[in-house]
NUSE-719384 format. One record per residue (C-alpha): residue number from 1; residue in one letter; chain; x, y, z. Coordinates in Angstrom, 1 decimal, always signed. Layout:
# residues N
R / nr / rest / kette / X / Y / Z
R / NUM / a / A / X / Y / Z
...
***
This chain:
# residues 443
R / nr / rest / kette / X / Y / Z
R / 1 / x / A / -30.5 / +38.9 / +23.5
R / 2 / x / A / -27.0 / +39.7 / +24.0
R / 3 / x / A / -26.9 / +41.0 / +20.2
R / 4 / x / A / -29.5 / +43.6 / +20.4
R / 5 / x / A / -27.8 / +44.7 / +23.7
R / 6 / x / A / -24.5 / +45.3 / +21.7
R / 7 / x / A / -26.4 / +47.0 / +18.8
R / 8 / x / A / -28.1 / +49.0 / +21.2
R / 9 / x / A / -24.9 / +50.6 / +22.6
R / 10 / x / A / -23.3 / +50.3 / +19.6
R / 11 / x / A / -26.1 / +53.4 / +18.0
R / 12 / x / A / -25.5 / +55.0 / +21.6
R / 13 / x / A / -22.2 / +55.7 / +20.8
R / 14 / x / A / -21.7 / +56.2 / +17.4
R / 15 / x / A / -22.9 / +60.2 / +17.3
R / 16 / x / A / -20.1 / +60.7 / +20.2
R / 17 / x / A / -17.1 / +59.0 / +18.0
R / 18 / x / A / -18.7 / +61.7 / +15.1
R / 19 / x / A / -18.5 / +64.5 / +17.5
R / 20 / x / A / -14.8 / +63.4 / +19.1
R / 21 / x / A / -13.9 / +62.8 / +15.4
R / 22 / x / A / -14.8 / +66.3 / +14.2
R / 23 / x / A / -13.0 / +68.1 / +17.0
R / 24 / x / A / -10.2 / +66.5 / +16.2
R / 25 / x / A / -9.7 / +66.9 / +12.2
R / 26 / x / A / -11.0 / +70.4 / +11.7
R / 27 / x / A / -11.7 / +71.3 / +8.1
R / 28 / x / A / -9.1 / +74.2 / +5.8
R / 29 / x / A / -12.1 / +76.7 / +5.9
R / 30 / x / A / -12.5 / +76.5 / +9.8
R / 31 / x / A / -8.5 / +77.1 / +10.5
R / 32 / x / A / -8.4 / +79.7 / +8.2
R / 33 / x / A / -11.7 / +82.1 / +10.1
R / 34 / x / A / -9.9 / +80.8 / +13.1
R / 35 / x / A / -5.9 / +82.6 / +12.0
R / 36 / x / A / -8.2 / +85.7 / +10.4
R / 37 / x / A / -9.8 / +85.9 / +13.9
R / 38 / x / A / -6.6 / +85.6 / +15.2
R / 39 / x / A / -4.8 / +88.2 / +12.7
R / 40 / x / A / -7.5 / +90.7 / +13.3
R / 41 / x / A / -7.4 / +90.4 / +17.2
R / 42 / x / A / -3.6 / +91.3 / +17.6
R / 43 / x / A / -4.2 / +93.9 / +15.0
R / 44 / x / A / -6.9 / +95.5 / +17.3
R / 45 / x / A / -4.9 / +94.6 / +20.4
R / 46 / x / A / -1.8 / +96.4 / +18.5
R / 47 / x / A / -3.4 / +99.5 / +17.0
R / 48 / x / A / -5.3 / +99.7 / +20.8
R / 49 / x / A / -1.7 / +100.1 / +22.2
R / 50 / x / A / -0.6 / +102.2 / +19.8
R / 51 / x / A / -3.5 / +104.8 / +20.7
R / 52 / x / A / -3.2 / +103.9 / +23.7
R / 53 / x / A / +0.4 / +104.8 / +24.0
R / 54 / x / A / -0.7 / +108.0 / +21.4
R / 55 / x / A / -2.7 / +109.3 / +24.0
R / 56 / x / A / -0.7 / +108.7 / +27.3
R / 57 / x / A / +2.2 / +111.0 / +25.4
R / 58 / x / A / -0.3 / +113.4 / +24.1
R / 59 / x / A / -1.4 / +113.7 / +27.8
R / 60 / x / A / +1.8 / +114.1 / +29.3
R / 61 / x / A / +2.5 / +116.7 / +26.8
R / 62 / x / A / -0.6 / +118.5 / +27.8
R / 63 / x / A / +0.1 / +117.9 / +31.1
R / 64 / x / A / +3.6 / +119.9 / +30.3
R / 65 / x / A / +2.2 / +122.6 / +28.2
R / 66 / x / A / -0.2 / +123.5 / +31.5
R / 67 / x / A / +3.0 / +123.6 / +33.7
R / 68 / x / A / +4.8 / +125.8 / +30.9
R / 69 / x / A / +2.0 / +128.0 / +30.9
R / 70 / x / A / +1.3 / +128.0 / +34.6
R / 71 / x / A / +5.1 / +128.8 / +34.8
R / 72 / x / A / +6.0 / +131.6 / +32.3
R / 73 / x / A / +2.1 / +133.2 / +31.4
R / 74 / x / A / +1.5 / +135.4 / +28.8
R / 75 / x / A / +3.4 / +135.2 / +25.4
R / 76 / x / A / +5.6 / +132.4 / +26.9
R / 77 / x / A / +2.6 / +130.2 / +27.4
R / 78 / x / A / +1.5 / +130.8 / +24.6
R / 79 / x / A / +4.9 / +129.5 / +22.8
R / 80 / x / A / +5.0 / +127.0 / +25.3
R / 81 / x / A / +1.5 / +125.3 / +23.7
R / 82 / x / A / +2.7 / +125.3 / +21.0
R / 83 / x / A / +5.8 / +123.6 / +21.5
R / 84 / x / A / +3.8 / +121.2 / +23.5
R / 85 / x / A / +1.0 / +120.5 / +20.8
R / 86 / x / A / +4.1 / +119.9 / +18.3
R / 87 / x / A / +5.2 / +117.9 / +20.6
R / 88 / x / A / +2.4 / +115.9 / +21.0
R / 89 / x / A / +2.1 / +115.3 / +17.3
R / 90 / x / A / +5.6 / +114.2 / +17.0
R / 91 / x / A / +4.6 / +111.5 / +20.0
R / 92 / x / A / +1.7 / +110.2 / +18.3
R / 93 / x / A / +3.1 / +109.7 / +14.8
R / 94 / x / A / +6.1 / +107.7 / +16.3
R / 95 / x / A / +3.6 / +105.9 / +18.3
R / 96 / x / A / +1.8 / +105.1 / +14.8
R / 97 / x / A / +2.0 / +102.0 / +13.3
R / 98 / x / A / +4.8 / +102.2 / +10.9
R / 99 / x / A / +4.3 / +99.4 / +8.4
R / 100 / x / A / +3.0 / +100.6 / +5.9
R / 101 / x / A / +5.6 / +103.6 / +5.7
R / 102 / x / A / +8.4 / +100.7 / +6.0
R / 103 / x / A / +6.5 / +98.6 / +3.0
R / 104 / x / A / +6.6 / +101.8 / +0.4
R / 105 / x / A / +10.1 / +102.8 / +1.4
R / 106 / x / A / +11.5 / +99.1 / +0.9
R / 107 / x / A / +9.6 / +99.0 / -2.5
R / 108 / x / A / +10.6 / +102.2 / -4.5
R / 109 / x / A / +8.3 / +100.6 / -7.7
R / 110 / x / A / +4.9 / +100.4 / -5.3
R / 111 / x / A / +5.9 / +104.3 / -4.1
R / 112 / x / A / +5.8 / +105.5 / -7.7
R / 113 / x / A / +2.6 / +103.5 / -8.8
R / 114 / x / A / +1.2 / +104.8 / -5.6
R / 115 / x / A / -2.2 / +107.5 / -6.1
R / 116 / x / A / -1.2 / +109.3 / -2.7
R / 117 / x / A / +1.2 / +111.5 / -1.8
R / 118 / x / A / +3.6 / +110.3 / +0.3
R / 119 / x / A / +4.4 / +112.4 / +3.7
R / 120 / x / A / +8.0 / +112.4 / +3.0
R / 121 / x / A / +8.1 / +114.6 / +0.4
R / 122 / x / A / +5.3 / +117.1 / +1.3
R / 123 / x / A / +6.5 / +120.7 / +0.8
R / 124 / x / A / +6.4 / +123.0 / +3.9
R / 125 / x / A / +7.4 / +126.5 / +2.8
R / 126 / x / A / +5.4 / +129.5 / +3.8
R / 127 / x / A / +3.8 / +132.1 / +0.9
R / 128 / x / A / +7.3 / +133.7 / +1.4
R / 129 / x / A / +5.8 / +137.1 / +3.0
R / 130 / x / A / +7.2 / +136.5 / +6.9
R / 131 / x / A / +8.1 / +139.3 / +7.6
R / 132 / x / A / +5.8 / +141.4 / +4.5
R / 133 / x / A / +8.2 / +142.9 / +1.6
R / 134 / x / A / +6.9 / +146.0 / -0.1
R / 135 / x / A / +5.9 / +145.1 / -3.9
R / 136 / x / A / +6.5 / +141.2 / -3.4
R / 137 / x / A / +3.4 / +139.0 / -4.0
R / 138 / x / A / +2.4 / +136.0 / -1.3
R / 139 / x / A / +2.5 / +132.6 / -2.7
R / 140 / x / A / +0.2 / +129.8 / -2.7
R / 141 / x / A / +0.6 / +127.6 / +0.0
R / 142 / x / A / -0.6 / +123.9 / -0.4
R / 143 / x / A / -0.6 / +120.6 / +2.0
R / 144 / x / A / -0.2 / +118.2 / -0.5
R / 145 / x / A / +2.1 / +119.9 / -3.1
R / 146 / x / A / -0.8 / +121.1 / -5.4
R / 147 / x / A / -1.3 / +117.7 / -6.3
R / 148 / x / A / -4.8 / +118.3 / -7.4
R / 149 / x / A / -4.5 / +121.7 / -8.9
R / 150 / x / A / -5.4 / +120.9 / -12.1
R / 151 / x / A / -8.7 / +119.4 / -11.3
R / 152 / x / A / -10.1 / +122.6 / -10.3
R / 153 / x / A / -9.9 / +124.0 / -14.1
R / 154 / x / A / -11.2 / +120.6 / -15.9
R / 155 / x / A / -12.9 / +120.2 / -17.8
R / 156 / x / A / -13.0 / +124.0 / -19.5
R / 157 / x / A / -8.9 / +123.6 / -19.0
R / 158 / x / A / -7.9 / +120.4 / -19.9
R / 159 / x / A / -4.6 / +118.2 / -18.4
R / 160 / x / A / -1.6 / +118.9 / -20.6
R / 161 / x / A / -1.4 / +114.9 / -21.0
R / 162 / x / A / +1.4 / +114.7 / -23.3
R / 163 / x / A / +0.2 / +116.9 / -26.2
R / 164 / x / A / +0.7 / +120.4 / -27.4
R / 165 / x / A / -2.7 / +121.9 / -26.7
R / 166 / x / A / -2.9 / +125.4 / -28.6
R / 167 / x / A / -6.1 / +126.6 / -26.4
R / 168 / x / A / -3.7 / +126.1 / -23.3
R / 169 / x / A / -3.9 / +123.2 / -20.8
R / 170 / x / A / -2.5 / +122.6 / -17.0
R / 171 / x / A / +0.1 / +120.3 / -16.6
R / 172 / x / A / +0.3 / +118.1 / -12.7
R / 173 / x / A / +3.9 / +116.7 / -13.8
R / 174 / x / A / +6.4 / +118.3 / -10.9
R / 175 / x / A / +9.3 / +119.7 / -12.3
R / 176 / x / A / +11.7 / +117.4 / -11.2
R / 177 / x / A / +15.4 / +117.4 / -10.2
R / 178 / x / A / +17.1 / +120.5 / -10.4
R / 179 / x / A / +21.0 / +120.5 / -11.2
R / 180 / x / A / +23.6 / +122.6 / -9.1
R / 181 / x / A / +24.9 / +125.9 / -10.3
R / 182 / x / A / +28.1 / +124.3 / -11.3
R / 183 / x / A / +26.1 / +122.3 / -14.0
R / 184 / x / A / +23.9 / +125.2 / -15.8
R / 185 / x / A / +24.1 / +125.0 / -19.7
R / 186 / x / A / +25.4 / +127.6 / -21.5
R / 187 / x / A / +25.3 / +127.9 / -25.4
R / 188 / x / A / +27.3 / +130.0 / -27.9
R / 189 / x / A / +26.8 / +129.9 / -31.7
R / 190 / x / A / +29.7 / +129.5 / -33.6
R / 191 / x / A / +28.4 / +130.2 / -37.1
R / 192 / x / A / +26.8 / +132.4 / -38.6
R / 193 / x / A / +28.6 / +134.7 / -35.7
R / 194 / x / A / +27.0 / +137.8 / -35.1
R / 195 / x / A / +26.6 / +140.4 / -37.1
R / 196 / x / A / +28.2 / +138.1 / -39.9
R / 197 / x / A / +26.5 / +138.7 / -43.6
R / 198 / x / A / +25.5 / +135.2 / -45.1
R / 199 / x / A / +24.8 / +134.7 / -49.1
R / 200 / x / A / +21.0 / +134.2 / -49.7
R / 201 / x / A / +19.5 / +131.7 / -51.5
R / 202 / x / A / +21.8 / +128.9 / -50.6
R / 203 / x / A / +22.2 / +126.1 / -48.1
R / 204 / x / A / +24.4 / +126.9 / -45.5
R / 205 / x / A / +25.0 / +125.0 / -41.9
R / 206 / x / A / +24.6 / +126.6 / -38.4
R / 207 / x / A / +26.6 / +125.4 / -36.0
R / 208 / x / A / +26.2 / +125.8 / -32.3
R / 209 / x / A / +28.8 / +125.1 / -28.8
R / 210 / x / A / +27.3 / +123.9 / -25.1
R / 211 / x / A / +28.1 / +122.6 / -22.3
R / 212 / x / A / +26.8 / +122.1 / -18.7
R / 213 / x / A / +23.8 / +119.5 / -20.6
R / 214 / x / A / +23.8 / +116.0 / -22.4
R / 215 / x / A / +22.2 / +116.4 / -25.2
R / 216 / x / A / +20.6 / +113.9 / -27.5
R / 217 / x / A / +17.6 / +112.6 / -25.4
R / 218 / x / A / +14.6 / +113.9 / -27.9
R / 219 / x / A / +10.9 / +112.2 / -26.9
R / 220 / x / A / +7.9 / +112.2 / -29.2
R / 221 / x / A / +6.8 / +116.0 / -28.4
R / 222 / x / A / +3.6 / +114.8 / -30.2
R / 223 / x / A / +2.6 / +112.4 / -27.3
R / 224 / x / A / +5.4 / +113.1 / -24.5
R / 225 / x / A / +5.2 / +117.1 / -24.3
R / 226 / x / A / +5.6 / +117.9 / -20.7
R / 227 / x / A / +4.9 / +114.5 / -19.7
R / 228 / x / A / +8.4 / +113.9 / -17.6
R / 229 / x / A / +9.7 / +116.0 / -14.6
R / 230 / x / A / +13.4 / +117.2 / -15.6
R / 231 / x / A / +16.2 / +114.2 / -15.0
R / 232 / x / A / +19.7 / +114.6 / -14.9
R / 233 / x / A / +22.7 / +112.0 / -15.7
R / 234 / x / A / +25.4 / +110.7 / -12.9
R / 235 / x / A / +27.1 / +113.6 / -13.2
R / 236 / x / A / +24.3 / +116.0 / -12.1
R / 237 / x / A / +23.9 / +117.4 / -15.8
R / 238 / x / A / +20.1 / +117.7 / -17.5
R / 239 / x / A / +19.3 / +115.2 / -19.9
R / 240 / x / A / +17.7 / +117.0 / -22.7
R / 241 / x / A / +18.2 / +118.3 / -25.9
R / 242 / x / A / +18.2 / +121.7 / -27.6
R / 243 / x / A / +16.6 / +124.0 / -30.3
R / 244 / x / A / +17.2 / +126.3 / -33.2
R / 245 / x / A / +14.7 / +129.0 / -34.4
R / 246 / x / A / +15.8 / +131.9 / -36.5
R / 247 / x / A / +13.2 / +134.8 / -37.3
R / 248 / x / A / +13.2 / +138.1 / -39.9
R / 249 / x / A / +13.2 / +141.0 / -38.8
R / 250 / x / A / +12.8 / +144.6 / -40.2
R / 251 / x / A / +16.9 / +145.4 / -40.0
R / 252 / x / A / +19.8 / +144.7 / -37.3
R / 253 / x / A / +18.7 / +147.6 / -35.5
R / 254 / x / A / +15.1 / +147.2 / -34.9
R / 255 / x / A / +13.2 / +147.6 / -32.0
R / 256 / x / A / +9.8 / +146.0 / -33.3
R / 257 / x / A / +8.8 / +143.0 / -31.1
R / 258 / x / A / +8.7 / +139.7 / -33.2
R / 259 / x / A / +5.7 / +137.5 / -33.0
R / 260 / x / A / +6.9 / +133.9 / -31.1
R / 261 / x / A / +4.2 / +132.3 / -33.7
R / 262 / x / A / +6.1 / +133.5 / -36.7
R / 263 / x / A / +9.6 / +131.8 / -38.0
R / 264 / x / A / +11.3 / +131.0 / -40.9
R / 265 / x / A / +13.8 / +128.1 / -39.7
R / 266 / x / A / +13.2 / +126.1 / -36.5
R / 267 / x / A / +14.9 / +122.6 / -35.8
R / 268 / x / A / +14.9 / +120.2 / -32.7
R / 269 / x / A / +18.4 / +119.2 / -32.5
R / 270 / x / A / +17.9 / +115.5 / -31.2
R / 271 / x / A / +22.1 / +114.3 / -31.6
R / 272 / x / A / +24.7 / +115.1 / -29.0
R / 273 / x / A / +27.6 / +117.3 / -28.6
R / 274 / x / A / +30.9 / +116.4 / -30.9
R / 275 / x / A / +34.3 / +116.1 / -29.8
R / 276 / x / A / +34.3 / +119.9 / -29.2
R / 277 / x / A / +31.1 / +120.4 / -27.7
R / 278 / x / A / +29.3 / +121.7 / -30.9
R / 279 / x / A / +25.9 / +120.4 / -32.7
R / 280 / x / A / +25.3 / +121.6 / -36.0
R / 281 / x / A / +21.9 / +121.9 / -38.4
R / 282 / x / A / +21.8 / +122.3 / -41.9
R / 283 / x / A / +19.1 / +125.4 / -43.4
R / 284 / x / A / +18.4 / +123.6 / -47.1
R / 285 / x / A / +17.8 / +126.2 / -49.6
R / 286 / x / A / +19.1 / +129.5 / -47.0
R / 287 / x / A / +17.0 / +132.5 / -46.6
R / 288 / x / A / +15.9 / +135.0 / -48.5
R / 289 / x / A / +18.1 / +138.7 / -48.3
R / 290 / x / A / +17.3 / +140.4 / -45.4
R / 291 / x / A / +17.9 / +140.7 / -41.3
R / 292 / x / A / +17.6 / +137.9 / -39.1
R / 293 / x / A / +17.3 / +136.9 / -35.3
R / 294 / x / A / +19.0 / +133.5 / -34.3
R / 295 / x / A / +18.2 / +131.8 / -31.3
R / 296 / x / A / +18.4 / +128.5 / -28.7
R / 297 / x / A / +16.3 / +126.7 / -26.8
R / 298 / x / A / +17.2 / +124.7 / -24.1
R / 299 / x / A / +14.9 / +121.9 / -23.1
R / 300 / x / A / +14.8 / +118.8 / -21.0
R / 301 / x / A / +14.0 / +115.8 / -22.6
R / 302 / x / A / +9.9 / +116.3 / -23.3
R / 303 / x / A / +11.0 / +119.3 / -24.3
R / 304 / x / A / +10.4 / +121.6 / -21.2
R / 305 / x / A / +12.3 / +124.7 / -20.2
R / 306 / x / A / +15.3 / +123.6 / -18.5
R / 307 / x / A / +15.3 / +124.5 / -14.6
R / 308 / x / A / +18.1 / +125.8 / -13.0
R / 309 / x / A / +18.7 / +126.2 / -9.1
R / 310 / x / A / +19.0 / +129.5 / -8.8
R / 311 / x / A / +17.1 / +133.1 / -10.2
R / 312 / x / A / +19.9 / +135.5 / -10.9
R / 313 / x / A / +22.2 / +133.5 / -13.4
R / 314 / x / A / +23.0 / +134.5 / -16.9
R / 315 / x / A / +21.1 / +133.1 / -20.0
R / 316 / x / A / +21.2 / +129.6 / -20.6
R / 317 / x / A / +20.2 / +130.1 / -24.5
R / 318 / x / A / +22.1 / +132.2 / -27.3
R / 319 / x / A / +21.0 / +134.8 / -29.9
R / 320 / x / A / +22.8 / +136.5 / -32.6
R / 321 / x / A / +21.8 / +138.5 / -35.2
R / 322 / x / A / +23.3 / +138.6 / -39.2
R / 323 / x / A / +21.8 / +139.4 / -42.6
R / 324 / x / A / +21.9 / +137.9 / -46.2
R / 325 / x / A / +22.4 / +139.3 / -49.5
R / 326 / x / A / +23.0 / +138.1 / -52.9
R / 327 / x / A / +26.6 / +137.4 / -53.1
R / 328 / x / A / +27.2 / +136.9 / -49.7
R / 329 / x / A / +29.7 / +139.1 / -47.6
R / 330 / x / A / +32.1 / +139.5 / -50.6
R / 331 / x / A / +29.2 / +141.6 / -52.6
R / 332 / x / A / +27.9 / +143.5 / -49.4
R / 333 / x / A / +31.7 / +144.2 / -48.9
R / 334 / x / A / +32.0 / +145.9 / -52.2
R / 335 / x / A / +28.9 / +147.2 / -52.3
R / 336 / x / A / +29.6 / +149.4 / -48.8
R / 337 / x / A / +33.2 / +150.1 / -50.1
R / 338 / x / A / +31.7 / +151.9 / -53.5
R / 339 / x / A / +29.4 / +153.8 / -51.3
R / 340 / x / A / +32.2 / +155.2 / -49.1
R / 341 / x / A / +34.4 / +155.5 / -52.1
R / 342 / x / A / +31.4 / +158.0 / -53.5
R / 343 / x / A / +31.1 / +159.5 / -50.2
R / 344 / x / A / +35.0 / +160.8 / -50.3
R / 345 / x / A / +35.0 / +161.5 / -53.8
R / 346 / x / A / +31.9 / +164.1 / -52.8
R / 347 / x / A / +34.1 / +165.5 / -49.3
R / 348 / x / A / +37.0 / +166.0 / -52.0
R / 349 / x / A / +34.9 / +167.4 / -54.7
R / 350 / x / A / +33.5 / +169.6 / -52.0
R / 351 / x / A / +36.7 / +170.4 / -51.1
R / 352 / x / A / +38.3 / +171.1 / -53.9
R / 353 / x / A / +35.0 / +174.0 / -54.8
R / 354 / x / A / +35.6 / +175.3 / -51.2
R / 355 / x / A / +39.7 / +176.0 / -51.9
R / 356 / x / A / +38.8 / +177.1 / -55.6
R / 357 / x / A / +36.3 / +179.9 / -53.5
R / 358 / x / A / +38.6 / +180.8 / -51.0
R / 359 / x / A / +41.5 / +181.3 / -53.7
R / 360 / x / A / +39.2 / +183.3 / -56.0
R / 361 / x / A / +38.1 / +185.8 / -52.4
R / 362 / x / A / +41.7 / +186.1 / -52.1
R / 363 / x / A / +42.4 / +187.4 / -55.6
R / 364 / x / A / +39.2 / +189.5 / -55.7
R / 365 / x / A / +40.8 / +191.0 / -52.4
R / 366 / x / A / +44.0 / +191.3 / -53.7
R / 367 / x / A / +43.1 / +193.3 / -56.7
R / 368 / x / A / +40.7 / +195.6 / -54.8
R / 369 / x / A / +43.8 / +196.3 / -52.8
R / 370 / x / A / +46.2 / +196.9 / -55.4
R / 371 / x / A / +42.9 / +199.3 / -57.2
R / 372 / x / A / +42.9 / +201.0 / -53.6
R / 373 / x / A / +46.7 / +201.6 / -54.1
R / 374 / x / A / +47.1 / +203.1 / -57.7
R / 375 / x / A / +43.8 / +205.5 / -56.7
R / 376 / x / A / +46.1 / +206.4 / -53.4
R / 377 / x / A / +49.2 / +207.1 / -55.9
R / 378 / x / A / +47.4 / +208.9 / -58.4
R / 379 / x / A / +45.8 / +211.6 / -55.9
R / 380 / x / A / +49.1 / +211.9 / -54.2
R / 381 / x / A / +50.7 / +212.8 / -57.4
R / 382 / x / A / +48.0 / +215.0 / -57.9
R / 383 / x / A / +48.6 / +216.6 / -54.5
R / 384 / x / A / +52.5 / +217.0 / -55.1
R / 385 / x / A / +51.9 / +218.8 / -58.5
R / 386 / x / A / +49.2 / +221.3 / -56.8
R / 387 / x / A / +51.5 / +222.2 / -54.3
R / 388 / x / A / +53.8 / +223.9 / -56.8
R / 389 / x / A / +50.6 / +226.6 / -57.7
R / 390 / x / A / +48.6 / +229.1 / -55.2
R / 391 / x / A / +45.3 / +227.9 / -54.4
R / 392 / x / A / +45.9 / +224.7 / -56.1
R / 393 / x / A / +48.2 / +223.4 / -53.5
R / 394 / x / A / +45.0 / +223.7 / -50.7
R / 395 / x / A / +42.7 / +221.5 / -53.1
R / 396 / x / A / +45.6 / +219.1 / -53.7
R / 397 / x / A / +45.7 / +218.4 / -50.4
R / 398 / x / A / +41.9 / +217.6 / -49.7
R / 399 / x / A / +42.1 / +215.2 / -52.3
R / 400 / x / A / +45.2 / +213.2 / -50.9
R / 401 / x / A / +43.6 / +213.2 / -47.2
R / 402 / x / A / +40.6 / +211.8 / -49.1
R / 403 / x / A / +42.2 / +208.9 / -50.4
R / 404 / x / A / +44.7 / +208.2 / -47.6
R / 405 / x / A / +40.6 / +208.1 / -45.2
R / 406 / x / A / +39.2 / +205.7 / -48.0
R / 407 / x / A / +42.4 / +203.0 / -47.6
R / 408 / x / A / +44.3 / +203.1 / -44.6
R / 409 / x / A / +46.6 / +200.3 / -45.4
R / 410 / x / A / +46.8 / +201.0 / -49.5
R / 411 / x / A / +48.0 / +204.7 / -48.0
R / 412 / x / A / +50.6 / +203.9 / -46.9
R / 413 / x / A / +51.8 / +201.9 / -49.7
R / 414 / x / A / +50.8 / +204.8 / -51.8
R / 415 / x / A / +52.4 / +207.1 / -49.6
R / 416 / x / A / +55.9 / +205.4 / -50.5
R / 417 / x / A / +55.3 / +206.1 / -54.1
R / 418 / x / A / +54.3 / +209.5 / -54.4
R / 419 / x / A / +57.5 / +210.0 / -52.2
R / 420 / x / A / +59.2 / +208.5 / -55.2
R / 421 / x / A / +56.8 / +210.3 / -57.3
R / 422 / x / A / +57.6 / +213.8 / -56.1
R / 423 / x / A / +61.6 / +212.9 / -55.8
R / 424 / x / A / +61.7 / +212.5 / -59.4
R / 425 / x / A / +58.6 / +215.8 / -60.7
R / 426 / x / A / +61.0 / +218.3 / -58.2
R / 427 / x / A / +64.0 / +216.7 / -59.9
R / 428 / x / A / +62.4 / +217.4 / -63.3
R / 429 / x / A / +61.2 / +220.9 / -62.4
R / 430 / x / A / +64.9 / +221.9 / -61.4
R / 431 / x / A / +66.3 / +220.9 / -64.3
R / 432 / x / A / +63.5 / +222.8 / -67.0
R / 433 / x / A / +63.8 / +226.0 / -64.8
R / 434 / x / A / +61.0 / +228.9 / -65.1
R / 435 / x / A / +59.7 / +227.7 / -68.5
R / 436 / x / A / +58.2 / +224.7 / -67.0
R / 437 / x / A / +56.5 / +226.7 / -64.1
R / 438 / x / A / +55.3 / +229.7 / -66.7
R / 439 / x / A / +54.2 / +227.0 / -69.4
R / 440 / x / A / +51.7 / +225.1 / -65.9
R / 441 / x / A / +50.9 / +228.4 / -64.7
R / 442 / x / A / +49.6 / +229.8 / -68.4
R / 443 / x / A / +47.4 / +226.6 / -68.1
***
């Protein structure tokens, strides 16, 4: 009797030791809803009093704003709303819960592998026309740096990605870090210098001087084209490389645009500068004779334009222009000395026919003078020996003012001699006396 008493409060109380025993042990699964329930209940509480903080600023900005507005009316309401919402909006993002912001900024690796932009580097220019300028175009204006610009045009224009796509592509990568303007490059090529004649037809080297980059960073441009905004080294210089192209052109002085598809040399110098600053590349074989443009490029290191901080700045690349013939300078040399030689032996030859003529014109006039003269002596001897006889003296002296009218200057001359001449016919007559005069007047 007293056993199935015990047995009977023994099966009595066994489910309340189960129950006790189960509230006192409670399984993993159960504490772990219970710290979630926790977890998501101070979350709640926390992100209620952050709104809830959010909104008592926003309010009491509002609140503000109205007594601005109230106050001032007009336009300095207006500015005072606006102040106010800013104000507002500055409240509630400091009232925002900042952990996340604090997680990507202590962890630069999860801010790069990060799809979003962050807020902290969001551009917030205008389109640049406040006030308006006469002929200057607005620019886009984005809220999230253009970061999706490129999917408007896909997939007729597809994403650079890396290659060199000849139909034209968009590329998203930003362009990077920009140096200061006391770290532009600037190149010079040191040889062939310009205007310098080269000899054709066999290898020669082209070397070439910068500074203000450090170069000798060259990436696959089959698979990295583009692909990296622009870097620079510790001491704010790009980190790139440079190029080489050299084109033909018509002659030194053309002024026909060349075709950017067409070249005859073109190397990717992927070395650094030597002790003096200068990279060289070797043209195997040389060009053929003719005229020829030379030219850099300077790239970052996928081969991009480099970026400089500021728009007026001289070039950062180099062009010369030089030519090659057979021979080299030494044979152009020559062959430009023989054509001037030729040209002066012409201007002398010319010469010499144009004193030759002049010489001759003075003879001719010469002798036409000293014909005017003996023409001038013989009428005034002419003269002298009519005046000795009658009538004849009156035609003697027509004929003499003839001849003095013809020759002015050969007169005079002739004047002097038949002086002389009729000196020495009046001597003559005085010493043959009558039978002279009676023999000239018989006649």
């Amino acid at each position: 009797m007293k056993f199935a008493s015990s047995l009977s409060a023994l099966l009595v109380l066994l489910p309340l030791i189960s129950n006790v025993a189960a509230l006192a042990v409670p399984d993993d699964a159960i504490v772990a809803r219970a710290q979630q329930q926790q977890g998501a209940q101070q979350g709640a509480a926390a992100k209620a009093a952050a709104a809830k903080a959010a909104a008592a600023s926003a309010a009491a900005a509002k609140a503000a704003a109205a007594k601005a507005a109230a106050a001032k009316g007009g336009k300095g309401a207006a500015a005072a709303t606006t102040a106010a919402a800013a104000a507002a909006t500055t409240a509630a993002a400091a009232a925002a819960p900042p952990a996340a912001a604090a997680a990507t900024a202590s962890n630069p690796q999860a801010l790069q592998s990060s799809t979003t932009v962050d807020a902290s580097v969001i551009q917030n220019t205008d389109d640049g026309q406040n006030p308006p300028v006469t002929g200057q175009t607005g620019a886009d204006v984005s809220t999230n740096n253009f970061a999706n610009l490129c999917a408007l045009g896909l997939p007729k224009v597809p994403l650079t990605n890396g290659l060199q796509i000849t139909t034209g592509s968009c590329n998203p990568i930003p362009i990077g870090n920009i140096p200061s303007v006391d770290n532009m490059p600037s190149s010079k090529f040191q040889s062939p210098k310009n205007l310098d004649t080269i000899a054709s037809g066999q290898t020669f080297t082209i070397t070439l001087a910068t500074t203000g980059i450090q170069l000798g960073t060259f990436t696959n441009a089959q698979k990295t084209y583009f692909a990296n905004p622009q870097k620079l080294n510790a001491q704010g210089q790009i980190i790139g490389h440079t190029h080489i192209v050299v084109e033909s052109i018509d002659s030194l002085t053309t002024t026909k645009l060349t075709n950017p598809k067409n070249f005859v040399f073109f190397k990717g110098i992927n070395g650094g500068q030597d002790a003096s600053g200068n990279v060289e590349a070797d043209v195997t074989g040389g060009l053929a004779p003719g005229a020829y443009r030379m030219c850099t490029i300077v790239s970052s290191q996928t081969h991009q334009p480099a970026i400089v901080p500021i728009a007026q700045h001289g070039s950062l690349d180099d062009c010369v222009y030089f030519t090659a013939a057979a021979g080299g300078a030494a044979a152009a040399g020559g062959a430009a000395a023989a054509g001037t030689a030729a040209a002066a032996g012409t201007a002398a030859a010319a010469g010499t026919a144009a004193a030759a003529g002049k010489a001759a014109a003075a003879g001719t006039a010469a002798a036409a003078t000293g014909n005017a003269a003996a023409a001038g002596g013989q009428a005034a001897a002419a003269a002298a020996t009519a005046a000795k006889g009658g009538n004849g003296a009156a035609a003697g002296t027509a004929a003499g003012a003839q001849a003095a009218a013809a020759s002015a200057a050969a007169a005079k001359a002739a004047a002097a001699k038949a002086a002389a001449a009729k000196t020495a016919a009046a001597k003559t007559a005085a010493a043959k006396g009558g039978k002279t005069g009676g023999k000239r007047r018989t006649l």
